[in-house]
Short mmCIF file of the C-alpha atoms (twelve columns), coordinates in Angstrom:
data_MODEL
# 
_entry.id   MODEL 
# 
loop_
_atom_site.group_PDB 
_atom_site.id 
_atom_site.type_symbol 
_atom_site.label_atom_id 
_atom_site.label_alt_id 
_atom_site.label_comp_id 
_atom_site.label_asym_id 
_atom_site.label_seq_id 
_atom_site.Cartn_x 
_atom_site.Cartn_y 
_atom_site.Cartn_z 
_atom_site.pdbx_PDB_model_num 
ATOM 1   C CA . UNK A 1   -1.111  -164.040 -11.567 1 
ATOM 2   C CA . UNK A 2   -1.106  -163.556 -7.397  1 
ATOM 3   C CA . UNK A 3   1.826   -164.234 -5.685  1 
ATOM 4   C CA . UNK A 4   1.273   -165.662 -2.127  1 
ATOM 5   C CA . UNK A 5   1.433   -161.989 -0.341  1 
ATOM 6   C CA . UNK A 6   -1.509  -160.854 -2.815  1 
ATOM 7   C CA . UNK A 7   -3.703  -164.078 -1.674  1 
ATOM 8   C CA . UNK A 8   -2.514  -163.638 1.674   1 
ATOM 9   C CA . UNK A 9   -3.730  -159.878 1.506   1 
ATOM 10  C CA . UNK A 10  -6.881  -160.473 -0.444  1 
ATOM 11  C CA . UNK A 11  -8.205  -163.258 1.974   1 
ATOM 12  C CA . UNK A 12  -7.698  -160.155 4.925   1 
ATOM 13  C CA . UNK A 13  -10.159 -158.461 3.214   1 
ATOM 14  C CA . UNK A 14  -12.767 -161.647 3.900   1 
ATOM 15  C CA . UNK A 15  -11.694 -162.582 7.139   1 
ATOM 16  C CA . UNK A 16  -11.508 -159.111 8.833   1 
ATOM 17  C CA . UNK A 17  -14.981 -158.234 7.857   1 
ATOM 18  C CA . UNK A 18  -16.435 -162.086 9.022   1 
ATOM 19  C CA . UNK A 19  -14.066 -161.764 12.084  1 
ATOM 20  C CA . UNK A 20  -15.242 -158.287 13.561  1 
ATOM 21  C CA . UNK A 21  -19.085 -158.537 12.564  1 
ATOM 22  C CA . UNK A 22  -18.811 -162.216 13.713  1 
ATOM 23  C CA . UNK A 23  -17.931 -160.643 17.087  1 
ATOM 24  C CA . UNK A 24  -20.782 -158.139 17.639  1 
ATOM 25  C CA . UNK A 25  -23.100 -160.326 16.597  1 
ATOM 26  C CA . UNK A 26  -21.895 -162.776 19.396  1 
ATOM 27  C CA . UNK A 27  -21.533 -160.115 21.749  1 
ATOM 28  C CA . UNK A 28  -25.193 -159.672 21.288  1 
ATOM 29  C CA . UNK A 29  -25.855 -163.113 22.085  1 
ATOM 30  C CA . UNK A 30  -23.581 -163.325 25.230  1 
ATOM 31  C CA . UNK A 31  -25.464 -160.103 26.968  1 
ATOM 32  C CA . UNK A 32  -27.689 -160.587 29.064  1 
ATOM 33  C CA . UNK A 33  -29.769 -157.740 28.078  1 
ATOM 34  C CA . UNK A 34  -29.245 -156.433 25.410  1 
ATOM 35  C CA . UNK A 35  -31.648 -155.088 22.645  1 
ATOM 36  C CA . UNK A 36  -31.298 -153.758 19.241  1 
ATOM 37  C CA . UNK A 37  -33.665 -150.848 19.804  1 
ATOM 38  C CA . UNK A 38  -32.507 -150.148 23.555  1 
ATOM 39  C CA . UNK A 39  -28.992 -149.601 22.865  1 
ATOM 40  C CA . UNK A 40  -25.938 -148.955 21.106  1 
ATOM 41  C CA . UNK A 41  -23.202 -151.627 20.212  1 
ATOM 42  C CA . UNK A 42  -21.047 -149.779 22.288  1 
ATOM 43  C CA . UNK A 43  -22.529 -150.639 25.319  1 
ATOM 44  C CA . UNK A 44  -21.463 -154.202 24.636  1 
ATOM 45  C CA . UNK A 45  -17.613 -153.350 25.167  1 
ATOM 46  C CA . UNK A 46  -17.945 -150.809 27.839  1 
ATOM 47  C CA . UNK A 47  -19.001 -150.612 31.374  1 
ATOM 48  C CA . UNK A 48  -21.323 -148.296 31.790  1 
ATOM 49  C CA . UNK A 49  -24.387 -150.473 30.962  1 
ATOM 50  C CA . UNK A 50  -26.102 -153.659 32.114  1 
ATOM 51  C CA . UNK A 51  -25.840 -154.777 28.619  1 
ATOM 52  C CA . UNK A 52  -22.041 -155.634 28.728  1 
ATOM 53  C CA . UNK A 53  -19.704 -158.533 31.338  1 
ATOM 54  C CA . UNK A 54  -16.736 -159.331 31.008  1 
ATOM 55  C CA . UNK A 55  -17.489 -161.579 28.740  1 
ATOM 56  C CA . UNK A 56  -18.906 -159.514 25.857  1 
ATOM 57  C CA . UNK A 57  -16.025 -156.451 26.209  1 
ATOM 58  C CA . UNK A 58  -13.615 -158.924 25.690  1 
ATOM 59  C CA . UNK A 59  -15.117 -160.332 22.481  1 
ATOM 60  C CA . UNK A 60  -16.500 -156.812 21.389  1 
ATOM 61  C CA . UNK A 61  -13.636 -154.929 21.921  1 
ATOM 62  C CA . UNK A 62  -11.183 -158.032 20.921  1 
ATOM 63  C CA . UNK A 63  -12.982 -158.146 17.307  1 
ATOM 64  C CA . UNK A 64  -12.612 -154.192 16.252  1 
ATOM 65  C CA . UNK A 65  -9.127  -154.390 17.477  1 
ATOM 66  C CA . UNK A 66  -8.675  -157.786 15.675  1 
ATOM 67  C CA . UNK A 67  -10.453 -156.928 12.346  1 
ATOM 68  C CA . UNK A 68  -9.153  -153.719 12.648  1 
ATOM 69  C CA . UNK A 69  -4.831  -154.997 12.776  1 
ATOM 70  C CA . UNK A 70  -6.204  -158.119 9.974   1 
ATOM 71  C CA . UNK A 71  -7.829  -155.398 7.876   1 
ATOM 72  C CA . UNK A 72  -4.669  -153.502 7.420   1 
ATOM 73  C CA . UNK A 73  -3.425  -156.704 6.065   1 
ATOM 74  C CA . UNK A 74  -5.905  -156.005 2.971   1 
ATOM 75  C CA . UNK A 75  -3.855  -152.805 2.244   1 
ATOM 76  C CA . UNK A 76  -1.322  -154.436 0.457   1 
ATOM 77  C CA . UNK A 77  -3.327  -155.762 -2.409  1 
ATOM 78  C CA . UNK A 78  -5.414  -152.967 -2.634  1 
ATOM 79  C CA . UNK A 79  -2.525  -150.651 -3.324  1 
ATOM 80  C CA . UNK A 80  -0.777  -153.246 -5.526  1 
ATOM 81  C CA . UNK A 81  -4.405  -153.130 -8.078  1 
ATOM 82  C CA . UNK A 82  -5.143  -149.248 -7.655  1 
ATOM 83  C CA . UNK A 83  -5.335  -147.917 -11.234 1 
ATOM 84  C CA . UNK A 84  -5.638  -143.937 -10.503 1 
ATOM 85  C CA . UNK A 85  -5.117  -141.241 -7.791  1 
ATOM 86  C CA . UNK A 86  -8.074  -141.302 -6.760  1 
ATOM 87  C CA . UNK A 87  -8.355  -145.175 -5.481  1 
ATOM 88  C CA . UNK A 88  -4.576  -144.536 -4.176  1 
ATOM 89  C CA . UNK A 89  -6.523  -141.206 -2.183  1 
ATOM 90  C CA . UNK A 90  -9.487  -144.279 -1.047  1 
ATOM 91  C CA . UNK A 91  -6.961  -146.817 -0.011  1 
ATOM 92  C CA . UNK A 92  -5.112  -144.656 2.406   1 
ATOM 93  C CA . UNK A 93  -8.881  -143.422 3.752   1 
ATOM 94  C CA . UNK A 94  -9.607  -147.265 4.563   1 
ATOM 95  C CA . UNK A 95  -6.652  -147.050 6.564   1 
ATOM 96  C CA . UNK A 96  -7.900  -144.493 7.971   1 
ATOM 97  C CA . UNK A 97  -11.331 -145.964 9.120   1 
ATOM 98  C CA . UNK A 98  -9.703  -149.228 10.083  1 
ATOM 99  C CA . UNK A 99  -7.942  -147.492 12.606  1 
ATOM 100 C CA . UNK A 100 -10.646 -145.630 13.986  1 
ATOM 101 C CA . UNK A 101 -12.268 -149.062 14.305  1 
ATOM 102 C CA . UNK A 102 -9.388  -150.566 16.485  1 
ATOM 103 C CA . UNK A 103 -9.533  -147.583 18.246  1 
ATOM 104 C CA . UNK A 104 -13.373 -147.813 19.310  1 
ATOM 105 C CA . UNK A 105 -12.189 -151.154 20.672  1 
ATOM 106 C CA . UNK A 106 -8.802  -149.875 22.465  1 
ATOM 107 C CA . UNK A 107 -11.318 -146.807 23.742  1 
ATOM 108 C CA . UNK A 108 -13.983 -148.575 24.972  1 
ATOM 109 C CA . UNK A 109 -17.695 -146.649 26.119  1 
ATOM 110 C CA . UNK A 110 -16.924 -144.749 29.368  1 
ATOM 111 C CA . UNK A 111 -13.501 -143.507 28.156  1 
ATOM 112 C CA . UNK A 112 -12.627 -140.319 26.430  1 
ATOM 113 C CA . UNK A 113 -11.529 -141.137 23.048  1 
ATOM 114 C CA . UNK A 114 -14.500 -143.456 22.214  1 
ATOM 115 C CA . UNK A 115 -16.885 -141.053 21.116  1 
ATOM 116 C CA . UNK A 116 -14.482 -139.353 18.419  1 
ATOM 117 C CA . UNK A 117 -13.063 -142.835 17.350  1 
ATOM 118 C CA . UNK A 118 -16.338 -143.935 16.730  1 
ATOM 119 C CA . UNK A 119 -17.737 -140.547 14.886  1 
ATOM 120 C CA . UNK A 120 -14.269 -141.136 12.738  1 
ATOM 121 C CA . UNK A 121 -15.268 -144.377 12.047  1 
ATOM 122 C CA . UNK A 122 -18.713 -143.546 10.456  1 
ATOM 123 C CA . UNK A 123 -18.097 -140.301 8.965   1 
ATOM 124 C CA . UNK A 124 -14.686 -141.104 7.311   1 
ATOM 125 C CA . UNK A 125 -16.420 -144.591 5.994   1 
ATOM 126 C CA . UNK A 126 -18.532 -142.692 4.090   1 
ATOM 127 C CA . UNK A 127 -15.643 -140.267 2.604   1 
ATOM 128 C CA . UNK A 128 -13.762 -143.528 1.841   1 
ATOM 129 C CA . UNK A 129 -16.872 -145.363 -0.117  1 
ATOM 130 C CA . UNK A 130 -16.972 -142.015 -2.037  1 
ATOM 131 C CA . UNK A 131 -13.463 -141.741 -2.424  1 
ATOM 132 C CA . UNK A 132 -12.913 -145.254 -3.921  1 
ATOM 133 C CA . UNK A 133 -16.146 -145.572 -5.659  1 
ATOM 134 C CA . UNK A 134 -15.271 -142.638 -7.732  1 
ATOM 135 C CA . UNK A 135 -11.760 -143.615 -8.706  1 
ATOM 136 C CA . UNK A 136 -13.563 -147.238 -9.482  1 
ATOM 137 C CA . UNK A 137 -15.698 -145.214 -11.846 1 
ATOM 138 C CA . UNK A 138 -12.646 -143.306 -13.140 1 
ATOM 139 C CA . UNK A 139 -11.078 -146.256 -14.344 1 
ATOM 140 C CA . UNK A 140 -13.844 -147.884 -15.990 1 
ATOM 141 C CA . UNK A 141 -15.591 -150.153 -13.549 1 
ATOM 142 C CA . UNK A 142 -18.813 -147.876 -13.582 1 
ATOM 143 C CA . UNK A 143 -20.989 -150.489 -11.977 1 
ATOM 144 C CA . UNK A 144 -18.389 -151.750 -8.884  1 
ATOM 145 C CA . UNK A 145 -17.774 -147.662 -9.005  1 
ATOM 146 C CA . UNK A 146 -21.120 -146.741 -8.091  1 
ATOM 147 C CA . UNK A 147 -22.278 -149.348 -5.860  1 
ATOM 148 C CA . UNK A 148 -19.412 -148.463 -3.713  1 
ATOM 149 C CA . UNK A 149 -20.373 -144.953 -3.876  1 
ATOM 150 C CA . UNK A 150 -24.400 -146.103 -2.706  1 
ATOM 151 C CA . UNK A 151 -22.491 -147.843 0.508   1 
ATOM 152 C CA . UNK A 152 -21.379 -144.472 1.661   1 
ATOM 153 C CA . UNK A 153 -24.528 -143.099 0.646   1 
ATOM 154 C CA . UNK A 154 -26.311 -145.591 2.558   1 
ATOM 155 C CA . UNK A 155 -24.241 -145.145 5.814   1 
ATOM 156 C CA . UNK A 156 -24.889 -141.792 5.560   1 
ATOM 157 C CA . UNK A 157 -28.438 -142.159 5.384   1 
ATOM 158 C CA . UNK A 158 -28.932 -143.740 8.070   1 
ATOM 159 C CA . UNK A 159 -27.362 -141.501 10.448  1 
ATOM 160 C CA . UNK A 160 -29.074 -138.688 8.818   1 
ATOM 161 C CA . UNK A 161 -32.777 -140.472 9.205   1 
ATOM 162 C CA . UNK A 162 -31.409 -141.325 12.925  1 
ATOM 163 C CA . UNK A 163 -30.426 -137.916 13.438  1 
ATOM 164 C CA . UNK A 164 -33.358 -135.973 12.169  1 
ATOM 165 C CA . UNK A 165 -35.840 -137.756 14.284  1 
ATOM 166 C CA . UNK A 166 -34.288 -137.426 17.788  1 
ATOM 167 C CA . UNK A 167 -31.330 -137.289 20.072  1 
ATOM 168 C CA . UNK A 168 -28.429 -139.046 18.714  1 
ATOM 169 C CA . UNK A 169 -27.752 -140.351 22.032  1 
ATOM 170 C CA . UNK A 170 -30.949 -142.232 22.367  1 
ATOM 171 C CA . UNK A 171 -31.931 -146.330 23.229  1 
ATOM 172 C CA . UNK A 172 -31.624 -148.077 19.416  1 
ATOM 173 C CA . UNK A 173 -28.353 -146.397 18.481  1 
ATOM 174 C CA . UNK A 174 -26.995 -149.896 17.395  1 
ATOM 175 C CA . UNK A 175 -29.585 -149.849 14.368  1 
ATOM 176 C CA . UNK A 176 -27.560 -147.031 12.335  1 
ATOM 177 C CA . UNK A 177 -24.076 -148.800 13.728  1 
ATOM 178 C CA . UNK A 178 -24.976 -151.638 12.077  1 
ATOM 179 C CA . UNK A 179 -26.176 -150.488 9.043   1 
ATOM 180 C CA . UNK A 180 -22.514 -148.759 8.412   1 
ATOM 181 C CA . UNK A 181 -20.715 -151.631 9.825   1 
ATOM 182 C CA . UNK A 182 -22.552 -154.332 7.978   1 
ATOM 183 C CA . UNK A 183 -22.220 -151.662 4.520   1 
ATOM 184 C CA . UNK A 184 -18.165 -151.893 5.337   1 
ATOM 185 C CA . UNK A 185 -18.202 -155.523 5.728   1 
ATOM 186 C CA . UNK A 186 -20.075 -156.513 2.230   1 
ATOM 187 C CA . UNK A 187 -17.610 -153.948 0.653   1 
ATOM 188 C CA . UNK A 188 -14.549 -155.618 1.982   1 
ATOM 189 C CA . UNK A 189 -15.081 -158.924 1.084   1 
ATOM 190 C CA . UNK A 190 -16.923 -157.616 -3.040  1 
ATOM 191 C CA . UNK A 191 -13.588 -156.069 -3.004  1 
ATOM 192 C CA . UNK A 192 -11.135 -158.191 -2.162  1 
ATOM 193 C CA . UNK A 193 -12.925 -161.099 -4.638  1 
ATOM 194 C CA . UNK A 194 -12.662 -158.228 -7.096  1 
ATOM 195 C CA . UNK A 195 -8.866  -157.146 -6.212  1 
ATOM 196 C CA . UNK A 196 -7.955  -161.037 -6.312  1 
ATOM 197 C CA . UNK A 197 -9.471  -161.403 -9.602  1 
ATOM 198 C CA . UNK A 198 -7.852  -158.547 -11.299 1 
ATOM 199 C CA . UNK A 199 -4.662  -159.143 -9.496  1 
ATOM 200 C CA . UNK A 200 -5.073  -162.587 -10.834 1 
ATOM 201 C CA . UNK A 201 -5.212  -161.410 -14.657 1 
ATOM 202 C CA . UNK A 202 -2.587  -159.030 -14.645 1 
# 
């Protein structure tokens, strides 16, 4: 049965997800110019394009630091229901990429850590999908195991169809961010209903 600091932790996983994307997508709305296929979510939080005020850095940025502190939260009942090395190697991964996020919005566009915070935050998303997904597989849950495994894929598909047919740094680089980020988001929240449920049954 869950204690209150496994619900607690579990409900992280829902509201960090619903709380960051919730952000960029009302970023979006709040700019007064910008376009899916003219830029890259980035420029919402920094201040080198017309896309961003104020306004949207401070939601932007204040939802991948937010989601990104909340996320951690998730940690704890994720470690409590790993069931093999290999999900203990995923868990401390999603650590990983949650801080990456917060970084991105500590580091907005126009500074000098952005760029690597953000390429941390895709790349080692995908590692961590694999990671998990495997150990998922490993101990039995061969369905949950491999769908996790097809988010990484998935993420990295994207940036490899964005990559092989231009510039990376071109208008429209939101369209693979979003892709990864929404891929991290479904995965939180399947996973913390999934880590409540089994926490709930032990």
């Amino acid at each position: 049965m869950t204690d209150t600091a496994d619900s607690v932790s579990a409900w992280a996983g829902v509201v960090a997800p619903a709380f960051t994307l919730g952000a960029v997508v009302l970023a979006t709305l709040l700019s007064p110019s910008f376009s899916w296929t003219g830029n890259a979510l980035s420029n919402l939080g920094g201040t080198v394009s017309d896309a961003s005020t104020s306004l949207t850095r401070a939601v932007f940025n204040g939802g991948l630091v937010g989601g990104g502190l909340v996320g951690l939260g998730f940690g704890y009942a994720l470690l409590r229901s790993v069931r093999n090395r290999v999900e203990l190697a995923g868990v401390g991964l999603f650590g990983l990429v949650l801080l990456a996020m917060a970084l991105i919005g500590v580091f907005p566009e126009g500074t000098d850590p952005h760029v690597p915070a953000a390429v941390g935050f895709y790349v080692l998303l995908s590692v961590a999908l694999w990671t998990y997904g495997i150990g998922n597989v490993l101990a039995g849950a061969r369905t949950r195991g491999l769908a996790t495994v097809a988010g990484g894929l998935l993420n990295t598909g994207a940036w490899t169809v964005w990559t092989v047919t231009g510039e990376v740094m071109r208008p429209g680089l939101a369209l693979p961010e979003i892709v990864g980020a929404t891929v991290f988001g479904v995965w939180a929240v399947a996973t913390a209903v999934d880590v409540r449920t089994r926490l709930d049954e032990a």
